[in-house]
DRENVOMAR-156003 format. One record per residue: z, y, x of N, C-alpha, C in turn; residue in three letters. Coordinates in steps of 0.1 Angstrom, whole numbers, padded with zeros to 4 digits. Layout:
Z; Y; X; Z; Y; X; Z; Y; X; ALA
...
END
This chain:
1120; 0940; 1141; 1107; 0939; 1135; 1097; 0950; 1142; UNK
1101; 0960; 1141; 1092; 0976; 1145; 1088; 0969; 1160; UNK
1103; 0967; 1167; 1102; 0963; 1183; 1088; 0955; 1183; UNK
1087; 0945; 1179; 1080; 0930; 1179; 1066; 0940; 1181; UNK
1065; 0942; 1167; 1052; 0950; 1166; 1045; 0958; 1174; UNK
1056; 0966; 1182; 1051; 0976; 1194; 1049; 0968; 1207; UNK
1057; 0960; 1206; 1053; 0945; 1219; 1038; 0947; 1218; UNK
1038; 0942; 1207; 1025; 0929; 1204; 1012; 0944; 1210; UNK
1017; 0954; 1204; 1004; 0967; 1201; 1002; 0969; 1217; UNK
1016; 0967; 1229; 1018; 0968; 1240; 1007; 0959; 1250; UNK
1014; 0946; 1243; 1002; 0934; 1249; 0993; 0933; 1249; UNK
0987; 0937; 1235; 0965; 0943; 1230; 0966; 0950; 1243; UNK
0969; 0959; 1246; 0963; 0974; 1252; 0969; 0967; 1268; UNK
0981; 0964; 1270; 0979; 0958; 1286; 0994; 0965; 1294; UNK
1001; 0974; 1287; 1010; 0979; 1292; 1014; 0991; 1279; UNK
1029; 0999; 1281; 1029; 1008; 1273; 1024; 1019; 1280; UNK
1022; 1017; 1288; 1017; 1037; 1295; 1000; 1031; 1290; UNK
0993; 1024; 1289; 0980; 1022; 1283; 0978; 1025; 1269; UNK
0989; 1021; 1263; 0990; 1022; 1249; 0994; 1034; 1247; UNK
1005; 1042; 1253; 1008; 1057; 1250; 0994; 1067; 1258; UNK
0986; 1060; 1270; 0971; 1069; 1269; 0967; 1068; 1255; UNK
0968; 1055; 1248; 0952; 1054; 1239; 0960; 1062; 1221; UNK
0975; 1063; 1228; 0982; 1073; 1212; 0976; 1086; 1210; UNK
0976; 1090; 1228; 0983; 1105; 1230; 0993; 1113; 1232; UNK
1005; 1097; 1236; 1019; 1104; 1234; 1020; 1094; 1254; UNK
1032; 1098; 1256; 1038; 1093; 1267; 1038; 1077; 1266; UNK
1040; 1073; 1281; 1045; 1057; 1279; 1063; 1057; 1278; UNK
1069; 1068; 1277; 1084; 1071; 1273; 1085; 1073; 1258; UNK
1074; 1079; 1252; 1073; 1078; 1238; 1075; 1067; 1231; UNK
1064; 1054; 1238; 1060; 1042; 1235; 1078; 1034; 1241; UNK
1084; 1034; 1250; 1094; 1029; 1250; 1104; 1035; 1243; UNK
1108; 1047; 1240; 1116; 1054; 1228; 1116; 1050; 1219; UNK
1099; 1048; 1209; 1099; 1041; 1199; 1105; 1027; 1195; UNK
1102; 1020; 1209; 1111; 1004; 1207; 1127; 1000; 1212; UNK
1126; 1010; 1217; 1143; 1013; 1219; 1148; 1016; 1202; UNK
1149; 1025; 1196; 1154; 1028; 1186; 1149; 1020; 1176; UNK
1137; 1016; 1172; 1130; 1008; 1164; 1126; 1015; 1151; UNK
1113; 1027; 1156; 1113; 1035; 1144; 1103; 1048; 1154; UNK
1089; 1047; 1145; 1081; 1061; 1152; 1076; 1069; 1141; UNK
1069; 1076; 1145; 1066; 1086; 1139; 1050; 1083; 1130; UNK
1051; 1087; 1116; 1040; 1081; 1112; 1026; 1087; 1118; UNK
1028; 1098; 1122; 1014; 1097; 1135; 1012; 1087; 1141; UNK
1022; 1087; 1149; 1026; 1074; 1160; 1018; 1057; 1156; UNK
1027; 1060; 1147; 1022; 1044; 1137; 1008; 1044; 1130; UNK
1001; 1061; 1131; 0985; 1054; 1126; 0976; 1053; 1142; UNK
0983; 1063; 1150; 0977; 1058; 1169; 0980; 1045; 1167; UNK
0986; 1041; 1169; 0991; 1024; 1175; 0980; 1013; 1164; UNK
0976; 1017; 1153; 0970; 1014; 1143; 0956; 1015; 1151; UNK
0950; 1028; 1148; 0942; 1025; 1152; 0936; 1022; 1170; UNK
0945; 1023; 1181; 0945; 1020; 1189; 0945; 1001; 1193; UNK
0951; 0997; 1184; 0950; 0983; 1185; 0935; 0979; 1173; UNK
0928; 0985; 1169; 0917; 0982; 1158; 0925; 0976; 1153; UNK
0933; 0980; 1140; 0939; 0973; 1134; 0949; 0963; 1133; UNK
0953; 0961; 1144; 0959; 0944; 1148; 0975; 0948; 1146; UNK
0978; 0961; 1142; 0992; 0965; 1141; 0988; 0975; 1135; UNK
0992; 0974; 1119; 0989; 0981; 1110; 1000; 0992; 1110; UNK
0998; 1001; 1113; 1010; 1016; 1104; 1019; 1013; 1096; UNK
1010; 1005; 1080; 1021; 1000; 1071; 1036; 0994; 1079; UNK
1032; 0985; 1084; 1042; 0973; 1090; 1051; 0983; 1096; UNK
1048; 0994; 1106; 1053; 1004; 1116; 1064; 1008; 1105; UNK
1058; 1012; 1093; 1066; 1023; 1083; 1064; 1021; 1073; UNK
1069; 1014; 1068; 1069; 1007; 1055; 1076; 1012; 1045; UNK
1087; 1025; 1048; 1090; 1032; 1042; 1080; 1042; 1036; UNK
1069; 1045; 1044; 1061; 1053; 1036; 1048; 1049; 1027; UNK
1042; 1060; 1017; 1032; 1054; 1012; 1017; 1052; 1015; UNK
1014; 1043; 1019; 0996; 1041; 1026; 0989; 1042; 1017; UNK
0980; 1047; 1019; 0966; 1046; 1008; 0962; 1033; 1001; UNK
0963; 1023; 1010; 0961; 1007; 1005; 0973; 1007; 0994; UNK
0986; 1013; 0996; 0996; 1007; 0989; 0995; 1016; 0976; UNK
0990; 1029; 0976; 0991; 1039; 0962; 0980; 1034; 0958; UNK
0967; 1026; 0964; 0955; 1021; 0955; 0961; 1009; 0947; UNK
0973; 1002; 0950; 0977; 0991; 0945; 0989; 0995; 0931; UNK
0996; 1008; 0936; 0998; 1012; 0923; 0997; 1017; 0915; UNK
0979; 1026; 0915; 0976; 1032; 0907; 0969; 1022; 0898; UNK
0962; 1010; 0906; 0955; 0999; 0898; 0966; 0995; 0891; UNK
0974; 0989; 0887; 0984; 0981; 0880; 0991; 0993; 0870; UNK
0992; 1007; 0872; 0993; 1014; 0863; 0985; 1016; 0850; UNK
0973; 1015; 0858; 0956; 1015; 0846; 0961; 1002; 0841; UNK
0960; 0992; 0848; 0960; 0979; 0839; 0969; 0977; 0831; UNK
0981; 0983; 0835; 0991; 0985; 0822; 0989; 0996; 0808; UNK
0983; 1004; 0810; 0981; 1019; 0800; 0967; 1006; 0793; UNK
0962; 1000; 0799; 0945; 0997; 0793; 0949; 0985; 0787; UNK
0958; 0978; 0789; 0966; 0963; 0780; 0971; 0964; 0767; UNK
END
């Protein structure tokens, strides 16, 4: 899955040494990451925002918590305490 994603963020941008210019990290970084299948959440908000969005961070690391994702838990906490 991570792999696919860094393809796709690969293909927007035109190559990985393009995509590791527009991170900040190497185009060895950008293959490291898809070799093992797993970056760093810096990594995953570059590639984020380097693709305008089209490969979201979440998807990258879904292990962690996004602001979109804690706005969706704190709403559904309220709505529970307010029911």
């Amino acid at each position: 899955m991570i792999r696919e994603l860094i393809q796709e963020a690969v293909r927007i941008l035109g190559s990985q040494a393009k995509l590791g210019a527009a991170c900040g990290v190497t185009q060895a970084s950008i293959w490291q990451a898809m070799e093992v299948q797993r970056c760093s959440a810096e990594l995953a908000m570059a590639i984020e925002q380097a693709t305008n969005g089209q490969v979201r961070a979440a998807a990258l690391r879904p292990d962690l918590p996004w602001p979109a994702q804690i706005d969706q838990v704190e709403a559904s906490a309220i709505s529970e305490v307010t029911s």
